[in-house]
SEDREN-263921 format. One record per residue: residue number from 0; residue in one letter; chain; x, y, z of N, C-alpha, C in turn. Coordinates in steps of 0.1 Angstrom, whole numbers, plus 5000, padded with zeros to 4 digits. Example, Ala and Ser with C-alpha at 12.3 -4.5 7.8 and 13.67 -1.06 7.14 Angstrom:
{0 "A" "A" {5132 4943 5078} {5123 4955 5078} {5132 4967 5078}}
{1 "S" "A" {5128 4978 5071} {5137 4989 5071} {5129 5000 5079}}
END
This chain:
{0 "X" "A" {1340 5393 4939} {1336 5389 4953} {1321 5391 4954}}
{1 "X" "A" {1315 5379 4960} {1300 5383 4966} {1297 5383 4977}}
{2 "X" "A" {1287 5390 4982} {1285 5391 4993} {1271 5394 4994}}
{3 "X" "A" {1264 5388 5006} {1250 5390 5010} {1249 5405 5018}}
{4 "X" "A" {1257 5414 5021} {1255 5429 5024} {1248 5436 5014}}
{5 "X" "A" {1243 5443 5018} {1236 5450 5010} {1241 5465 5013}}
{6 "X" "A" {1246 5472 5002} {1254 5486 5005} {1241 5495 5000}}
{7 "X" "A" {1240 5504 5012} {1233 5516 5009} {1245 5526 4994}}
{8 "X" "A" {1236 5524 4987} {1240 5540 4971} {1254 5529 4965}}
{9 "X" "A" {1257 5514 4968} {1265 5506 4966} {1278 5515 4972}}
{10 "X" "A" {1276 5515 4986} {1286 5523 4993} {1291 5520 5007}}
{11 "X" "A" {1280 5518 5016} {1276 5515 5029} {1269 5509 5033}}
{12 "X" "A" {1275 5504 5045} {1264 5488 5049} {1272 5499 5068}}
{13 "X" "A" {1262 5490 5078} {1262 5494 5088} {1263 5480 5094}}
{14 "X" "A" {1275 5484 5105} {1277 5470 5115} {1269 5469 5128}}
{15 "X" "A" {1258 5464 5134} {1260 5466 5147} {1258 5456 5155}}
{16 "X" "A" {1261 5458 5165} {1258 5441 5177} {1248 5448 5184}}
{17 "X" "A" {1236 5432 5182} {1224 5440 5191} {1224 5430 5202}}
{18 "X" "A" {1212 5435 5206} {1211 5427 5224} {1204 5417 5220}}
{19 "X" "A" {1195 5413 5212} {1196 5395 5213} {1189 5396 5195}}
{20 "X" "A" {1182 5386 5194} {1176 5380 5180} {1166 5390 5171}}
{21 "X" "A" {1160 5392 5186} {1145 5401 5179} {1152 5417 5179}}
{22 "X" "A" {1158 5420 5187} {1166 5434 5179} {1177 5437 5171}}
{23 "X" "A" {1180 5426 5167} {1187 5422 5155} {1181 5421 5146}}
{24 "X" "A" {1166 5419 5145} {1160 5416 5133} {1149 5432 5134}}
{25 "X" "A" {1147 5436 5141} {1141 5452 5144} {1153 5461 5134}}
{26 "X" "A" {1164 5461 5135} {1176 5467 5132} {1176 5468 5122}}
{27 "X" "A" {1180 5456 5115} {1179 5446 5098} {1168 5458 5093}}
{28 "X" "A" {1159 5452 5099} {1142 5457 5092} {1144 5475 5090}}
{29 "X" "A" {1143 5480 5103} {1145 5495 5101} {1154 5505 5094}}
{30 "X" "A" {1162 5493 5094} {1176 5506 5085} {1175 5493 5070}}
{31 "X" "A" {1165 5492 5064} {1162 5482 5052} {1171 5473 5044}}
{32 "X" "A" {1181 5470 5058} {1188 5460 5052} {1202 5459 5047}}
{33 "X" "A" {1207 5473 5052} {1218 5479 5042} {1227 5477 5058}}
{34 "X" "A" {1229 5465 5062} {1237 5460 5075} {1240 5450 5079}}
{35 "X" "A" {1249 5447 5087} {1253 5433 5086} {1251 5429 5104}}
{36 "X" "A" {1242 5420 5112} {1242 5424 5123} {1256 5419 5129}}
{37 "X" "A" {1262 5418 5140} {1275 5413 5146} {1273 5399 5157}}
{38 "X" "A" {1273 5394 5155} {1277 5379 5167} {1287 5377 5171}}
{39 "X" "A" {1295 5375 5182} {1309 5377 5186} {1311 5365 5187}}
{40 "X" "A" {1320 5361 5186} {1327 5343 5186} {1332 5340 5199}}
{41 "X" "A" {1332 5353 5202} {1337 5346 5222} {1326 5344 5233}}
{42 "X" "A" {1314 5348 5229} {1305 5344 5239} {1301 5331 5237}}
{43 "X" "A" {1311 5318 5227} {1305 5305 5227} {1320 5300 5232}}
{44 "X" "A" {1315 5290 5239} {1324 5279 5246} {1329 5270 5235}}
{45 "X" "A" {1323 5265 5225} {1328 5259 5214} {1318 5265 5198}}
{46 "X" "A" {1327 5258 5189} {1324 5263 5173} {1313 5259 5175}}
{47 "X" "A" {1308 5247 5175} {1297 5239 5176} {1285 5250 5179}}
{48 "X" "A" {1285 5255 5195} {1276 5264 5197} {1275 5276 5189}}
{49 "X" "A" {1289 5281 5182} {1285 5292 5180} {1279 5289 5160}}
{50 "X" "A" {1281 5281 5156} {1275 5273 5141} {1257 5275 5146}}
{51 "X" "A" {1251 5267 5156} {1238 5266 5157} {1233 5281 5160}}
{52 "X" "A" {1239 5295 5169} {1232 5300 5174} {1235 5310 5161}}
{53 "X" "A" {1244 5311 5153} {1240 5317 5140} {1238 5314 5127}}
{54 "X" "A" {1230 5304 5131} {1221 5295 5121} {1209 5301 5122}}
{55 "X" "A" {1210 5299 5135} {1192 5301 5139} {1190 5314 5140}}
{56 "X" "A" {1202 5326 5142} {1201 5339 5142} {1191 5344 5128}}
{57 "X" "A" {1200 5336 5113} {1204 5339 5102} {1186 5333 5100}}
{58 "X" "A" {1177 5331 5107} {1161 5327 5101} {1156 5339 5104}}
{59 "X" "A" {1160 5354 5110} {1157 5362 5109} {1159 5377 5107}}
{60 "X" "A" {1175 5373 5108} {1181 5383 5103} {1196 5373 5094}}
{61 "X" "A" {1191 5379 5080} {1200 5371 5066} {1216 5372 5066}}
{62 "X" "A" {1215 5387 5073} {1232 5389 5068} {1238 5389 5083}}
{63 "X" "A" {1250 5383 5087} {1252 5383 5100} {1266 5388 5103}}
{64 "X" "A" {1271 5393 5109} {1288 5396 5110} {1294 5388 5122}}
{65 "X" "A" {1301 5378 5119} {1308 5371 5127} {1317 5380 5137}}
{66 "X" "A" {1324 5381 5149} {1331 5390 5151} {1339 5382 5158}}
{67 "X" "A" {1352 5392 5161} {1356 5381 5171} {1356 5382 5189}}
{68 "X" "A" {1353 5393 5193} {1349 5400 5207} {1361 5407 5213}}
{69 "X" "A" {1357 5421 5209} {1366 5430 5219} {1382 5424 5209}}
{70 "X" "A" {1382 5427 5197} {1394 5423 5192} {1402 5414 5192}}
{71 "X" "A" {1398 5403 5201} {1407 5393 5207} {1414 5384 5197}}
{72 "X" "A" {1424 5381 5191} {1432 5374 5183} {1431 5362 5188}}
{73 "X" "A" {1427 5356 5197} {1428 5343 5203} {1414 5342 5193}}
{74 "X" "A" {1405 5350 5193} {1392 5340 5188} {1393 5337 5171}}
{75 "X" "A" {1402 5341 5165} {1400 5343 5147} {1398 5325 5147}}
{76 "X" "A" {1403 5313 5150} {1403 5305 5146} {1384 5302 5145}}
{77 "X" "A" {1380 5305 5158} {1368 5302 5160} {1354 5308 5151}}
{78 "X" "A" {1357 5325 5151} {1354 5333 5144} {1354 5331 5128}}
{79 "X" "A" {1365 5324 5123} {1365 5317 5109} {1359 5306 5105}}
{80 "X" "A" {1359 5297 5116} {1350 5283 5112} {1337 5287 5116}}
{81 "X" "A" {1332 5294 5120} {1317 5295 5125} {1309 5302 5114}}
{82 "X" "A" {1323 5310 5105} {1316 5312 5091} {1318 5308 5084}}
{83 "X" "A" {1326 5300 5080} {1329 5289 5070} {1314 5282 5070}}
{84 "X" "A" {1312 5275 5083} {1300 5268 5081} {1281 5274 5082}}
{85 "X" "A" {1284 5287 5085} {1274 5294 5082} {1272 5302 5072}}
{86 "X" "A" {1281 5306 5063} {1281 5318 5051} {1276 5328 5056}}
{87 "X" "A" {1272 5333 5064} {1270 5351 5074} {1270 5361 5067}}
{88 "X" "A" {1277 5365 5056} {1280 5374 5045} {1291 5380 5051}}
{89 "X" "A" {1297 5382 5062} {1308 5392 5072} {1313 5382 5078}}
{90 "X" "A" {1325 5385 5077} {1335 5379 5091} {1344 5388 5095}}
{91 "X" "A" {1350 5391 5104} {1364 5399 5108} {1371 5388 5117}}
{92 "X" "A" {1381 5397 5111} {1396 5386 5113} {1407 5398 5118}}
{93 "X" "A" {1414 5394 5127} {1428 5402 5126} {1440 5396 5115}}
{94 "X" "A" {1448 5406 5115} {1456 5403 5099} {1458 5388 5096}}
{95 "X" "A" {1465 5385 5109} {1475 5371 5109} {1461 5357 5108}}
{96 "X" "A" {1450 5361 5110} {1439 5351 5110} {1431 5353 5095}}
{97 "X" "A" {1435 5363 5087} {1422 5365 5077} {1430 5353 5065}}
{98 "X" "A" {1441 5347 5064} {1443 5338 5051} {1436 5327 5056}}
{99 "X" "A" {1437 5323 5067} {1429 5313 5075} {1415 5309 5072}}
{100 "X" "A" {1412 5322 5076} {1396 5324 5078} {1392 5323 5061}}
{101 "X" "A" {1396 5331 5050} {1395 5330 5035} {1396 5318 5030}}
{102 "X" "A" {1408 5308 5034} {1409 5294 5033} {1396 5285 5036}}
{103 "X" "A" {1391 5286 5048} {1381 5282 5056} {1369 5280 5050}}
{104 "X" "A" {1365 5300 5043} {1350 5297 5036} {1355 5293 5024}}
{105 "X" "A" {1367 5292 5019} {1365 5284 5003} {1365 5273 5009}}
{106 "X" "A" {1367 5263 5014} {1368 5250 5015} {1356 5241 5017}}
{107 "X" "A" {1345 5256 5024} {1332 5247 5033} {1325 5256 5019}}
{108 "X" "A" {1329 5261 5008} {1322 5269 4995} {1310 5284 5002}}
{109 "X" "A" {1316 5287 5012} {1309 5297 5015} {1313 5310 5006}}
{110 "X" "A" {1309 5311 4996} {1310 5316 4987} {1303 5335 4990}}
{111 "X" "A" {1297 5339 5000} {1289 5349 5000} {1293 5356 5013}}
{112 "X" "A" {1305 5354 5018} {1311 5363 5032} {1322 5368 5028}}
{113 "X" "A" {1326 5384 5031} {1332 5389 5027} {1346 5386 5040}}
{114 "X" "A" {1351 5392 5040} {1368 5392 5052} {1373 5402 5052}}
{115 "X" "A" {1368 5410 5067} {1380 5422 5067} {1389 5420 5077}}
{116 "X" "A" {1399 5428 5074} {1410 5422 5085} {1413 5440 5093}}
{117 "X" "A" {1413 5433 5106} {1416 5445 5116} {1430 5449 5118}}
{118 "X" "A" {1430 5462 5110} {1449 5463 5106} {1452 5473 5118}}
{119 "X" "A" {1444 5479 5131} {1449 5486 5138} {1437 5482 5152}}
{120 "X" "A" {1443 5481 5165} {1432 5480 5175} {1432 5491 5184}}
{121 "X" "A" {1436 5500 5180} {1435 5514 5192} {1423 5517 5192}}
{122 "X" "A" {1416 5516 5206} {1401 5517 5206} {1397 5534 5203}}
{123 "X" "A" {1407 5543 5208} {1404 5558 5210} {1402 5560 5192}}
{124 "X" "A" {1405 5555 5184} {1411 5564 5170} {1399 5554 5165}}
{125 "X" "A" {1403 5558 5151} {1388 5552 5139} {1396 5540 5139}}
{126 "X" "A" {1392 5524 5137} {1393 5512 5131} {1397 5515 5115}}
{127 "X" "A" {1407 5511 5110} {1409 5509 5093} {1408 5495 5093}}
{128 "X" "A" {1399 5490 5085} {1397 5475 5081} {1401 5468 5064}}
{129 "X" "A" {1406 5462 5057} {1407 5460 5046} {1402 5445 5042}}
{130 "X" "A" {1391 5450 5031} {1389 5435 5025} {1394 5430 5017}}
{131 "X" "A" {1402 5418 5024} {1407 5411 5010} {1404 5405 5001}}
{132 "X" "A" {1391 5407 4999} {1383 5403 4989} {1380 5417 4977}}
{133 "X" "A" {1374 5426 4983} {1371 5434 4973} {1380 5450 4974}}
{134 "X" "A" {1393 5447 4980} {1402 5455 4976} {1395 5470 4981}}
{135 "X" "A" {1393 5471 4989} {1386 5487 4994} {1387 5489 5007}}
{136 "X" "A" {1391 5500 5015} {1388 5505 5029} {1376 5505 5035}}
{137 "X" "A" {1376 5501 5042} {1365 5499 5053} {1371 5506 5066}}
{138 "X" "A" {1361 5520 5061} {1364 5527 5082} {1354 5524 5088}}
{139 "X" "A" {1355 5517 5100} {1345 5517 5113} {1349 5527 5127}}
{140 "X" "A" {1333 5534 5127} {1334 5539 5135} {1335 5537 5150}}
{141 "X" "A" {1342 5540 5160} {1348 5534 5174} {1340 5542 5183}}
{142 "X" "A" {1330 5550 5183} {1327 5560 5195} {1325 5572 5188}}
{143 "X" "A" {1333 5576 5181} {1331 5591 5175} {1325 5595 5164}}
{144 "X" "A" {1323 5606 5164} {1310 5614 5155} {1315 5611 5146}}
{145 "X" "A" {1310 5601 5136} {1309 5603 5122} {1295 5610 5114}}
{146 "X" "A" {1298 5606 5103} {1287 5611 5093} {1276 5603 5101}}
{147 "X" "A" {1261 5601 5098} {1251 5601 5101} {1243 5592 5091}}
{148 "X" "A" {1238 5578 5091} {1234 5573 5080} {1223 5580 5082}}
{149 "X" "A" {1214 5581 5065} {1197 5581 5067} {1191 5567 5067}}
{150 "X" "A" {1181 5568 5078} {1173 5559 5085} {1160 5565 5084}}
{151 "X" "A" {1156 5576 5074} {1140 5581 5075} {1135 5581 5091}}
{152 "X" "A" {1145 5586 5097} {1140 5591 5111} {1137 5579 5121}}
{153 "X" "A" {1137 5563 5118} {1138 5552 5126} {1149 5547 5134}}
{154 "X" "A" {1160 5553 5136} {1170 5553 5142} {1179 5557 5138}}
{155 "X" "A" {1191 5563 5149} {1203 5574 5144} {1216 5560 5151}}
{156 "X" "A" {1224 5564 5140} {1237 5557 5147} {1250 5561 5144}}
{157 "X" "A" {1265 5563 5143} {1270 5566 5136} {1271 5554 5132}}
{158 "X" "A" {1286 5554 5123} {1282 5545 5109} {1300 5543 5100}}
{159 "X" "A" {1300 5533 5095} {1310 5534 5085} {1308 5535 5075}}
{160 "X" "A" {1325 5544 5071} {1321 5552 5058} {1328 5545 5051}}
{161 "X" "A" {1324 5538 5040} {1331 5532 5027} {1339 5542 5018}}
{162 "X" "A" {1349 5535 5014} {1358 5548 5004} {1364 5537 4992}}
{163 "X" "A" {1370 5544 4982} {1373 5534 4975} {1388 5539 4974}}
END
């Protein structure tokens, strides 16, 4: 499987949703890349809009994480085709949406977005995520103290921990 993430120690990549383009690309920059930023698929009214606005995201920040907003299972269809036709490197899917969404980028040859699927939504507990691509746990952090990436003192966040 490839993917345009870049894993800190081939381990960890960091997810986050920023507040618009330019701190999306401040983000990218300061934590050097080892992250995937998040675009939610429910703040577009159609695929169409949400294809152009992470098109044009992706001219300054490379690697993008499709999402689908606040968990919502209604959005995977949308959330899938928006990266089928953008390659983003990330998409999330809930279970029943990720054969879909895998279908999707082989079809449009987006060959470089990885697929995790959201196998639990309890906001209070840690997220377990699994890619069906490269066969490994993905914990995302919900709120609570995890480990601490290094960021050489340019920003603190928690973080997900990759495991194999």
């Amino acid at each position: 499987m490839q993917t345009k993430i870049k894993f800190y120690k081939d381990r960890v990549a960091v997810n986050f949703l920023a507040k618009d383009k330019k701190n999306g690309a401040d983000v990218f920059n300061a934590i050097d890349g080892y992250t995937a930023i998040g675009v939610l698929s429910k703040q577009f009214d159609t695929v169409e809009e949400g294809i152009e606005y992470v098109k044009d995201y992706m001219k300054d920040v490379p690697v993008v994480s499709v999402g689908l907003g606040a968990g919502d299972p209604a959005q995977f269809q949308k959330a899938a085709l928006i990266a089928a036709a953008t390659d983003p490197g990330h998409v999330n899917q809930v279970f029943t949406g990720a054969a879909y969404a895998a279908g999707a980028l082989k079809a449009m040859k987006a060959e470089n977005t990885a697929v995790n699927v959201l196998m639990s939504t309890k906001r209070s507990a840690i997220l377990k995520k699994r890619s069906l691509l490269t066969r490994k746990i993905i914990i995302w952090a919900c709120g609570l103290p995890v480990k601490e990436f290094p960021t050489r003192g340019r920003i603190k966040t928690r973080i997900v921990r990759y495991t194999n």
